[in-house]
ZARO-949981 format. One record per residue (C-alpha): residue number from 1; residue in three letters; x, y, z. Coordinates in nm, 4 decimals. Example, Ala and Ser with C-alpha at 12.3 -4.5 7.8 and 13.67 -1.06 7.14 Angstrom:
k = 1 r = ALA px = 1.2300 py = -0.4500 pz = 0.7800
k = 2 r = SER px = 1.3670 py = -0.1060 pz = 0.7140
end
This chain:
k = 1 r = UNK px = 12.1045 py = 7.1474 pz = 12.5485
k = 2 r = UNK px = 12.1458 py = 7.0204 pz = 12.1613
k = 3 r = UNK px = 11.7956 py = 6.8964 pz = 12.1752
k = 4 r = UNK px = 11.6931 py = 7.2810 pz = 12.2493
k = 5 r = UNK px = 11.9607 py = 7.4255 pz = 12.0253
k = 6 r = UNK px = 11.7631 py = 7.2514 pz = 11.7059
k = 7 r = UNK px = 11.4531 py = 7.3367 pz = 11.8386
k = 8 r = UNK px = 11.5566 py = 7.7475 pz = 11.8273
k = 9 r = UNK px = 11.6999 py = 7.6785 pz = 11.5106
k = 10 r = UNK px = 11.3912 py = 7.5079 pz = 11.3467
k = 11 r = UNK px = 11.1802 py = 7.7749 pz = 11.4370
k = 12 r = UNK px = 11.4005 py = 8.0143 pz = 11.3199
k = 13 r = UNK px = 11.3980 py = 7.8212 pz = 10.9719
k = 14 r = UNK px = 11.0342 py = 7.8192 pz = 11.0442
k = 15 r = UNK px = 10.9732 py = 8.1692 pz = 11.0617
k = 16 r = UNK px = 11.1698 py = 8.2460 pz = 10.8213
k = 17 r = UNK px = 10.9951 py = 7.9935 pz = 10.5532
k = 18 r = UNK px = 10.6562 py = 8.1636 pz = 10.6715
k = 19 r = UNK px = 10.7853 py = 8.5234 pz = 10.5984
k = 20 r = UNK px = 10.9299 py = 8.4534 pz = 10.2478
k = 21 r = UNK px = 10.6254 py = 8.2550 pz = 10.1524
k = 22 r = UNK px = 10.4387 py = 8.5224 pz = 10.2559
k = 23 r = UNK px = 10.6491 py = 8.7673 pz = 10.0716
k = 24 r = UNK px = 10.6530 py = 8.5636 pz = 9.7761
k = 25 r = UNK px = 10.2570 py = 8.5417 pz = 9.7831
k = 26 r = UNK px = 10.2048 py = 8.9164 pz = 9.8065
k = 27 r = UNK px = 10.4862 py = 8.9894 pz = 9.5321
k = 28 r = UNK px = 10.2787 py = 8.7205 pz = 9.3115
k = 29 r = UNK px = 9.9848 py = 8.8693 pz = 9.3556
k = 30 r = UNK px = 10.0945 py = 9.2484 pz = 9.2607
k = 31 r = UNK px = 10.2548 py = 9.0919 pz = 8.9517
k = 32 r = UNK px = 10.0058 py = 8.8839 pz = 8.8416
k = 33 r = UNK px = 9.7296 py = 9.1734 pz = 8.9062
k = 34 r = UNK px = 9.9599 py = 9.3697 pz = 8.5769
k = 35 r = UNK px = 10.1555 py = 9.0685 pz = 8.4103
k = 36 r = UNK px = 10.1121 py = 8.6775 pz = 8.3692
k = 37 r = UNK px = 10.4359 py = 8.4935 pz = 8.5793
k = 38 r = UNK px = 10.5947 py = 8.2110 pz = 8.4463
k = 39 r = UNK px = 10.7767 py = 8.2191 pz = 8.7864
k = 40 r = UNK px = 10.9212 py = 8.3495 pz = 9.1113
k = 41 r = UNK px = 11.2153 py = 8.2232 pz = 9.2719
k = 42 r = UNK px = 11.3511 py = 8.3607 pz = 9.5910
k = 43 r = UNK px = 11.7017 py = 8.2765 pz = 9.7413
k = 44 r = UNK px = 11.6732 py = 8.2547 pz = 10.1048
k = 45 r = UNK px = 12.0597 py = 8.3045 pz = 10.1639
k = 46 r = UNK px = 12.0850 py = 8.6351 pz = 10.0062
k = 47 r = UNK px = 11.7341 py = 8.7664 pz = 10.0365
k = 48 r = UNK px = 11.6821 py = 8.8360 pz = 9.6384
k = 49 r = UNK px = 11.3594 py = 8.7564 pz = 9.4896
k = 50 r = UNK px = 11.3507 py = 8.7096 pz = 9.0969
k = 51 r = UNK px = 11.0145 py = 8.7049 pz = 8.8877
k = 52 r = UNK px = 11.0384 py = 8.5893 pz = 8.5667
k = 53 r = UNK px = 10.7700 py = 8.7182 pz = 8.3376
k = 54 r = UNK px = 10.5961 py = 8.5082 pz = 8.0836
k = 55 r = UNK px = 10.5836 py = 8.7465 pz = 7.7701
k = 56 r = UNK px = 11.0048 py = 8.8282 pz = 7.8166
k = 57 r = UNK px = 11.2199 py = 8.6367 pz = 7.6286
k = 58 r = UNK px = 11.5243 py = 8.4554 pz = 7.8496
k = 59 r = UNK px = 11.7574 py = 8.7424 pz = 7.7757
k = 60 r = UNK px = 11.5628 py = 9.0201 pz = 7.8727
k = 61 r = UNK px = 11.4585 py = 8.7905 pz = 8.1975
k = 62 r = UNK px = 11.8669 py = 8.7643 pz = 8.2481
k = 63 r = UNK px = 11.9185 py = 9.1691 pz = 8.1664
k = 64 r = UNK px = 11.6955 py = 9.1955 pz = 8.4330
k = 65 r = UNK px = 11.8498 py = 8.9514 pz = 8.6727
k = 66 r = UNK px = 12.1768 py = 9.1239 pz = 8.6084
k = 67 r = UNK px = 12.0290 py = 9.5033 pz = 8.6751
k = 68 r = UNK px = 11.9114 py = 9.3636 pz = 9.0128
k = 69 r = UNK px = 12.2278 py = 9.2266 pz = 9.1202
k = 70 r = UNK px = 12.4135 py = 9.5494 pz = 8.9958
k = 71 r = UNK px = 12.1697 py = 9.7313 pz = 9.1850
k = 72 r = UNK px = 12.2309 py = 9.5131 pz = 9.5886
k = 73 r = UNK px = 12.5932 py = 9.5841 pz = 9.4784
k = 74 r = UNK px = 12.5620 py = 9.9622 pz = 9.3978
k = 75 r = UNK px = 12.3837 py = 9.9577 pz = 9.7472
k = 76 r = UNK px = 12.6399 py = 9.7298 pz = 9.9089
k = 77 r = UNK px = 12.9109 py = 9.9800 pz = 9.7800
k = 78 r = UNK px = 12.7108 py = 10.2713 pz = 9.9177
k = 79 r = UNK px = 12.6918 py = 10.0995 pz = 10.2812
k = 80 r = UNK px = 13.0975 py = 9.9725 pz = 10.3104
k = 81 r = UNK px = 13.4249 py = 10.2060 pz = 10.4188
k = 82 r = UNK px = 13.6229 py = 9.8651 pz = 10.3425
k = 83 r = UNK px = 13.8754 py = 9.9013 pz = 10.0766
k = 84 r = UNK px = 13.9127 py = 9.5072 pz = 10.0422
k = 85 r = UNK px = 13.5000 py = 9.4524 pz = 10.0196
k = 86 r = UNK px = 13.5367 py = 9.7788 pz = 9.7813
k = 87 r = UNK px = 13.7477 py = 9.5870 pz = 9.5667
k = 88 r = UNK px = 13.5491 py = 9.2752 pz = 9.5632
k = 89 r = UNK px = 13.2146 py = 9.4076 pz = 9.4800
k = 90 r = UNK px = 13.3432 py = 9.6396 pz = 9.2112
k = 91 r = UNK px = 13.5117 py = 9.3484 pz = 9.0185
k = 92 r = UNK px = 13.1667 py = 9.1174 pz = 9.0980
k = 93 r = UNK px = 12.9808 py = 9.4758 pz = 8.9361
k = 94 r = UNK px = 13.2479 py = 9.4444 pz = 8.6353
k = 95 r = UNK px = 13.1758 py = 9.0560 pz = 8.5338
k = 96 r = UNK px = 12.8113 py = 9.1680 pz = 8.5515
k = 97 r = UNK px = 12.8992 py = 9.4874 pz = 8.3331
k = 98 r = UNK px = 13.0706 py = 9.2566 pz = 8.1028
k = 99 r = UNK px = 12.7623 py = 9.0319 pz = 8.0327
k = 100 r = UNK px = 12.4844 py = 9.3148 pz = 8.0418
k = 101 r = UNK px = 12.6496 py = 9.4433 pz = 7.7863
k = 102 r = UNK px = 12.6639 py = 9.1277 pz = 7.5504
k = 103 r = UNK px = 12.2842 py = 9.1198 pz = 7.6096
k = 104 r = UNK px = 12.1841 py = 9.4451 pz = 7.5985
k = 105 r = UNK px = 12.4564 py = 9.6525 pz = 7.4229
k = 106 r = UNK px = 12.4848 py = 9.9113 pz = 7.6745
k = 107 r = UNK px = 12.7025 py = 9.9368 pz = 7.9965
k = 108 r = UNK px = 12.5251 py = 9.8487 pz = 8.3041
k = 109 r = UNK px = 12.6640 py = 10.1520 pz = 8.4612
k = 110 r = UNK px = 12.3877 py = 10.3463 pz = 8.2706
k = 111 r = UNK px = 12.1535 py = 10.1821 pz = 8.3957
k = 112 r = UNK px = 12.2261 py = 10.1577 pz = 8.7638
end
């Protein structure tokens, strides 16, 4: 039974490595056809997918990190009737506020 337990599970993993790397190979192919990468990193826990451009500087790579996660939060808010996970993802949305606007001088609420 364990033996065919880790079987389903690699080929879960499997799949799952074959649809991100596809993913990740179409993304890098729009980019590239418009902009030069320096890289793409995905995050296969979460599901987020970062491209880092080659002409931005590190902060404007990191405003743009920060946008994205304000934006899967925004969403996150939209989807939950949870007054606990309400909580939660509005003071995750604030720390992110609180260094968008170091970097880019601006609340991130404007943005988002």
């Amino acid at each position: 039974m364990r033996t065919e337990s880790k079987e389903v599970v690699g080929d879960i993993v499997d799949e799952v490595i074959n649809v991100v790397s596809g993913y990740e190979k179409q993304l890098r192919e729009l980019a590239e056809a418009n902009y030069p990468l320096t890289e793409i990193r995905v995050n296969l826990e979460s599901g987020q997918v970062f491209v880092v451009w080659k002409d931005y500087s590190e902060e404007e790579n990191r405003i743009a990190e920060l946008t994205q996660k304000a934006l899967e939060i925004k969403k996150k808010l939209e989807e939950t009737t949870d007054e606990v996970q309400n909580a939660v993802l509005m003071a995750e949305l604030g720390k992110i506020n609180e260094e968008y606007v170091k970097l880019a001088g601006t609340p991130i609420y404007e943005v988002i």
